[in-house]
C-alpha positions in Angstrom: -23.4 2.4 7.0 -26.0 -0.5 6.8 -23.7 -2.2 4.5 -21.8 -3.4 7.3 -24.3 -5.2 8.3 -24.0 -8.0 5.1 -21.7 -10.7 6.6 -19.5 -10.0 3.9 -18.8 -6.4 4.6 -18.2 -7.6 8.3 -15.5 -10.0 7.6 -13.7 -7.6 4.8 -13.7 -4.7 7.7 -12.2 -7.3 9.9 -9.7 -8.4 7.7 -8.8 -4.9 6.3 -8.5 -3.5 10.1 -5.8 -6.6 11.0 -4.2 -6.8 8.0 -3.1 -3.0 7.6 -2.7 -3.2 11.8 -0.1 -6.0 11.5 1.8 -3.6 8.7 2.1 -1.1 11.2 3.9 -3.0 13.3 6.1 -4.0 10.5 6.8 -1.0 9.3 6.5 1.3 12.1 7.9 -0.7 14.7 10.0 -3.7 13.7 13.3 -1.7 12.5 14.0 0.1 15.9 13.5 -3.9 16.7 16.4 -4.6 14.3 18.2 -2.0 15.0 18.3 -2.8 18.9 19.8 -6.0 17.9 22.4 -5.0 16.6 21.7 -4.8 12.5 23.1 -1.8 10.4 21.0 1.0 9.0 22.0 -1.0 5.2 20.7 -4.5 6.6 17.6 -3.1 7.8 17.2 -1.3 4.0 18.0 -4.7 3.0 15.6 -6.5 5.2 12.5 -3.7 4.1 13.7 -4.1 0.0 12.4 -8.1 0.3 9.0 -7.3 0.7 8.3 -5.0 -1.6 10.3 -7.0 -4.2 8.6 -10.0 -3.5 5.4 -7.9 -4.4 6.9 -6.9 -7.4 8.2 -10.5 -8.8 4.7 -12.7 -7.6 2.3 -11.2 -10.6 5.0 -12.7 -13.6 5.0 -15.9 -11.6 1.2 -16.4 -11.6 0.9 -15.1 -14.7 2.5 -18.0 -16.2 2.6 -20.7 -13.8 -0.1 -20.6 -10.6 -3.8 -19.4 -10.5 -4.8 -17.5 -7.8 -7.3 -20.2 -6.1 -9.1 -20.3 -3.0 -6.5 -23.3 -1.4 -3.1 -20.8 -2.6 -4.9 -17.8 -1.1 -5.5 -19.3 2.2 -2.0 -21.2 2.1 -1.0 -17.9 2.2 -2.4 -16.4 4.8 -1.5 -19.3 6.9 2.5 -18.7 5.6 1.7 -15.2 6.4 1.3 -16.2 10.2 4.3 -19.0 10.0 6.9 -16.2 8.6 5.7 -13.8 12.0 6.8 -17.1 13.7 9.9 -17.8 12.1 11.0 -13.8 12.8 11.2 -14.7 17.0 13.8 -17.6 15.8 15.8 -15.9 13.0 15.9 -12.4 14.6 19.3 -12.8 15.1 21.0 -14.0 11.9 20.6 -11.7 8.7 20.6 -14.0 6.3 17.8 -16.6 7.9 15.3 -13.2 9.0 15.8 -12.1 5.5 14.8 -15.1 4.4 11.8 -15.5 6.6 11.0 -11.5 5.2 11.2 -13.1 1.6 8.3 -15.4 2.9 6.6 -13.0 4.2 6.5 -10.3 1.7 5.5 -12.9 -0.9 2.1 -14.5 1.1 1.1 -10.7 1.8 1.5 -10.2 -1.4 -1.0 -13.3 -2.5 -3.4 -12.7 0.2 -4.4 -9.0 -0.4 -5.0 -8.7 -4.3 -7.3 -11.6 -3.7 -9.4 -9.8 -0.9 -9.4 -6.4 -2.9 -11.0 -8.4 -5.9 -13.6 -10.1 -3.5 -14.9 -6.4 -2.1 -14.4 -4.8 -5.5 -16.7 -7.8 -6.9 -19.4 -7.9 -3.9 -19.5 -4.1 -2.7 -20.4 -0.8 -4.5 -18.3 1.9 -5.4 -19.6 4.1 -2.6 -19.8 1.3 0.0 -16.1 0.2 -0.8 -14.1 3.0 1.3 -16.7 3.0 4.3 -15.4 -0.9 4.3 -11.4 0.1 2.9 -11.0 2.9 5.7 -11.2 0.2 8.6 -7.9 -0.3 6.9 -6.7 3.1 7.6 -8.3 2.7 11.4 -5.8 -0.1 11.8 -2.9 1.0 10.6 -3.3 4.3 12.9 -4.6 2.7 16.0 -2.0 0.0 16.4 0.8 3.0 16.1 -1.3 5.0 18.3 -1.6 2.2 20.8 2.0 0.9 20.6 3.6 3.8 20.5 1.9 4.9 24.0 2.4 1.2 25.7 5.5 -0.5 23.9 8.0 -0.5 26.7 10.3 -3.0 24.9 10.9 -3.2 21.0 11.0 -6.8 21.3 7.1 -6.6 22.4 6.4 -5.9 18.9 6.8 -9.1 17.8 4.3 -10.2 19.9 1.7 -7.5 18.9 3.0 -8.5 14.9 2.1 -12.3 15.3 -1.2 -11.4 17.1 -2.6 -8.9 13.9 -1.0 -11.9 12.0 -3.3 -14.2 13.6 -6.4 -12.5 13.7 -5.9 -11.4 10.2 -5.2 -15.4 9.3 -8.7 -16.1 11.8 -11.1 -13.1 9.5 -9.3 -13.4 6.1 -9.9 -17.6 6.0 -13.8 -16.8 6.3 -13.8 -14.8 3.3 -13.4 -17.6 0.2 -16.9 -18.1 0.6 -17.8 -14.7 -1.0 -15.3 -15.2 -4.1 -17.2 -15.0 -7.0 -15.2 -13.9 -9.5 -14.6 -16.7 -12.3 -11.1 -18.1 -13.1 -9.8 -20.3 -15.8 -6.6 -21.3 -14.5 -3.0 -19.9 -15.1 -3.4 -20.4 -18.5 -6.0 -17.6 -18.7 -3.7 -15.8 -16.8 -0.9 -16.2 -19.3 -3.1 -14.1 -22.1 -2.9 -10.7 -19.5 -0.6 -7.9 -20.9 1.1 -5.0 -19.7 2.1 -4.0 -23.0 -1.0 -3.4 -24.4 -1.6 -0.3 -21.5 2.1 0.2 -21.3 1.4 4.3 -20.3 -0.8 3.3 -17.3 1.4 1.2 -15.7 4.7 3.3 -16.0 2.2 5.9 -14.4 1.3 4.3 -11.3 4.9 3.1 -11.2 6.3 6.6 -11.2 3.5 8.2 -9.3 4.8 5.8 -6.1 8.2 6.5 -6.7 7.6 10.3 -6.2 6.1 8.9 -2.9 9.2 7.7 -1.8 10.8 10.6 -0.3 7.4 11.3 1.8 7.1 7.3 3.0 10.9 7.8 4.1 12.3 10.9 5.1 9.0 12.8 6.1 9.7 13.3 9.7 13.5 13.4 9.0 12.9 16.6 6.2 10.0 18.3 9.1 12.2 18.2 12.1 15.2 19.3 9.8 13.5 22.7 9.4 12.4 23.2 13.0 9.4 21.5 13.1 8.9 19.5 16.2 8.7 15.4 16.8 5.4 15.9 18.3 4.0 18.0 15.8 5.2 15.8 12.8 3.9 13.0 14.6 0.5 15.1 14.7 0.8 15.7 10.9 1.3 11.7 10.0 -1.9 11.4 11.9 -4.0 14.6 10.2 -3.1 12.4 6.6 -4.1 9.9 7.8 -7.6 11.5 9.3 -8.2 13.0 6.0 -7.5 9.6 4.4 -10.2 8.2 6.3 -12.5 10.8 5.6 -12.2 10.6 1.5 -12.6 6.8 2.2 -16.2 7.4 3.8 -17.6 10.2 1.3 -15.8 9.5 -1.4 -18.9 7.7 -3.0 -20.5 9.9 -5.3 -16.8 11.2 -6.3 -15.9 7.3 -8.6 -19.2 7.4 -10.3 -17.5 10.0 -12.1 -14.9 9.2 -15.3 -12.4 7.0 -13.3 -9.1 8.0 -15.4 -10.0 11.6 -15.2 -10.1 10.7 -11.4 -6.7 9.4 -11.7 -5.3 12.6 -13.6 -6.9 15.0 -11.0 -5.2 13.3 -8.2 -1.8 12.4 -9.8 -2.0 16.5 -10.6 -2.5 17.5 -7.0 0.1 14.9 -5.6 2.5 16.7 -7.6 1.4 20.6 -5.9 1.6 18.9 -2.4 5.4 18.0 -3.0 6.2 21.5 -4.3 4.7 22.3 -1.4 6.9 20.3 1.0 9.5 21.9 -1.2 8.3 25.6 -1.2 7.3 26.0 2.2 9.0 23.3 4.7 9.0 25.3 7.8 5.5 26.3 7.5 3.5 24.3 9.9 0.3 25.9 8.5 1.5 25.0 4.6 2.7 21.6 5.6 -1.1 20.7 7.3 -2.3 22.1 4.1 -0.2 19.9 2.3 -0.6 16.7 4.8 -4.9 17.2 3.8 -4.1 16.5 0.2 -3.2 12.8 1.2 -7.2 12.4 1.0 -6.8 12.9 -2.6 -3.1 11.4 -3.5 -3.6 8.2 -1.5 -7.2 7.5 -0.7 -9.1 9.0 -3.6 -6.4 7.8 -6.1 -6.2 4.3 -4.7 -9.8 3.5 -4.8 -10.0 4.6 -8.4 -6.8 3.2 -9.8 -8.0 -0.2 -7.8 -10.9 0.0 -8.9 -9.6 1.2 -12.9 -7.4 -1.9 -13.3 -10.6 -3.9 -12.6 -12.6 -2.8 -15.1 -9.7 -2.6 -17.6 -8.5 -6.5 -17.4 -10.3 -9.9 -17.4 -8.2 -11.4 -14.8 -9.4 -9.8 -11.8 -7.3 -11.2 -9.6 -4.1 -10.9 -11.5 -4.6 -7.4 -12.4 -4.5 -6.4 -8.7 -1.7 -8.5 -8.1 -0.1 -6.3 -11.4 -1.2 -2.9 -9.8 0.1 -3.5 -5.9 2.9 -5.3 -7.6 4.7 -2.3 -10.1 3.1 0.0 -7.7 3.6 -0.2 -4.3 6.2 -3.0 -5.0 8.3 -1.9 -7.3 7.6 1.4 -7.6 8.2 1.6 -3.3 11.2 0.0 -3.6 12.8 2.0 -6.4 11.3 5.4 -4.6 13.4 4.4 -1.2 16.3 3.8 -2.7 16.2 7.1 -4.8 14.2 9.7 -1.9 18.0 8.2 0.1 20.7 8.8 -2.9 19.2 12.3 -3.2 18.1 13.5 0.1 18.7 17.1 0.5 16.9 20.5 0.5 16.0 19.6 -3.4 13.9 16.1 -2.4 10.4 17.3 -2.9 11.3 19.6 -5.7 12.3 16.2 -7.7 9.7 13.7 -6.3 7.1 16.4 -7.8 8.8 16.7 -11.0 8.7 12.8 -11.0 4.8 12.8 -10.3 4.2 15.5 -12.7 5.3 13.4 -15.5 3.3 10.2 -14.2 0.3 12.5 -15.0 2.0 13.6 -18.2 2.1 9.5 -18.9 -1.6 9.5 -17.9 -2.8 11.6 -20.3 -1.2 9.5 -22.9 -2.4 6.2 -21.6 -6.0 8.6 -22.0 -4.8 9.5 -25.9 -3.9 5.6 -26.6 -7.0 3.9 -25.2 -9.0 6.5 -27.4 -7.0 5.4 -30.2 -7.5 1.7 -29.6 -11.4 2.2 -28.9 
């Protein structure tokens, strides 16, 4: 691991380890926060759409209108930190926090893309998950940690501005190592989705088949006899095997990156047949929990690191990829994995994953053609 020595790598492990520590506070924690004052399961669905969508809506805007600079990446992480703030004084109208979440979702939406490019431009491909799983380390350690010493709900906000903040303090240091050239919004304006159309409806559909796992995992496990406590020992196992992949996974991207893609978009699809076939098989469901090595870590890293090579504008294309992806593609897979929730959910989100792999191998066909 000597790359962490480079300054660089420092700072990005730093920022990646605060940054996905402050959305586990937001995500793990801050509903039951919600919820405790006195908001409805449909506001707090409400409240956890405007971030994604924020995600989602952000790449047209820079496309045509803003280049993503140096001075609007760090405005954002400073907007980052003052939305965390504004939470403790709108918490108690709906219509101002959900306001305040608008904010929010949209300066985490600036800030990462721009990071992502800066370690895809300065590390290697084998040296970028050793830096990416600090990431993963975050985001379990602060549930880990929170979910042994929280006594109150309300003492997430606390813990939520403080990632904010120390994300704000590492990510600010990081302009220095940007190095990626940019024309301006104008530049921007030349990018197209159309042109790669299959890919992105891939990714798009391969997070919507994620949407039943993001939001009724632990619901669907304990449903079928499976304990709290060992569901809560499965979310971790994923998460361990994520970190793993992130480490050794190396040697594994200097291989043909789509095929990458089509491997793990192909296995996403088994491990939801397997949450389907075998739900109250705690043996089957570890199985299926190690597979999130391949369906998250493994597929992230090379569909991040795909869309660079693909596109010119380095920084938009990431925005494009967490936008339709994680953005749209999480919102439209929460609202679905709820409308159809039942003893049939995993049967569908596979079938849903199988034809984003279906739609890969025609993106493969199409960029042959155009060659």
């Amino acid at each position: 691991m000597h790359v962490l020595l480079r300054p660089s790598s420092l700072l990005l492990s730093a920022f990646y380890f605060f940054y996905f520590a402050l959305v586990g506070v937001y995500v793990i924690f801050m509903p039951k926060v919600l919820v405790e004052l006195g908001y409805s399961t449909v506001e707090v669905g409400i409240i956890y759409a405007a971030a994604p969508f924020m995600r989602f809506l952000l790449p047209f805007v820079f496309k045509h209108f803003i280049a993503l600079t140096p001075r609007v990446y760090l405005t954002a992480l400073v907007l980052t930190f003052l939305a965390t703030l504004l939470f403790w004084v709108t918490r108690e109208h709906f219509f101002f926090y959900l306001l305040a979440n608008l904010l929010f979702g949209a300066a985490m939406g600036i800030s990462l893309p721009y990071v992502e490019t800066i370690a895809l431009a300065t590390l290697s491909k084998s040296h970028y998950g050793k830096v990416r799983l600090w990431g993963s380390l975050g985001f379990m350690g602060i549930a880990l940690w929170l979910g042994k010493v929280l006594s109150s709900p309300m003492e997430a906000l606390y813990y939520l501005s403080a990632m904010t903040f120390l994300t704000m303090l590492f990510g600010t240091q990081l302009v220095r190592y940007d190095t990626v050239e940019h024309a301006g919004s104008t530049d921007d304006a030349g990018f197209s989705l159309k042109r790669y159309w299959a890919f992105w409806v891939s990714v798009f559909l391969m997070q919507v088949g994620f949407g039943g796992f993001y939001n009724f995992f632990t619901i669907y496990e304990t449903a079928h006899g499976i304990s709290l406590e060992m569901t809560s020992w499965m979310w971790s196992f994923g998460v361990i095997c994520e970190v793993v992949m992130l480490y050794f996974q190396g040697p594994l991207l200097q291989r043909n990156l789509l095929h990458i893609l089509q491997f793990a978009t192909f296995v996403t699809a088994i491990r939801w047949l397997m949450l389907y076939l075998f739900p109250d098989s705690v043996a089957l469901t570890f199985a299926s929990q190690s597979l999130h090595a391949v369906s998250f870590a493994l597929y992230h890293t090379a569909a991040i690191t795909y869309v660079f090579s693909l596109y010119r504008q380095k920084k938009l294309a990431q925005q494009f990829f967490l936008g339709i992806a994680f953005g749209l593609g999480g919102s439209v897979g929460a609202i679905l994995s709820g409308q159809m929730y039942g003893p049939y959910l995993f049967l569908v989100e596979s079938l849903i994953t199988l034809i984003a792999f279906i739609v890969l191998v025609i993106h493969q066909k199409r960029k042959e053609a155009l060659a």
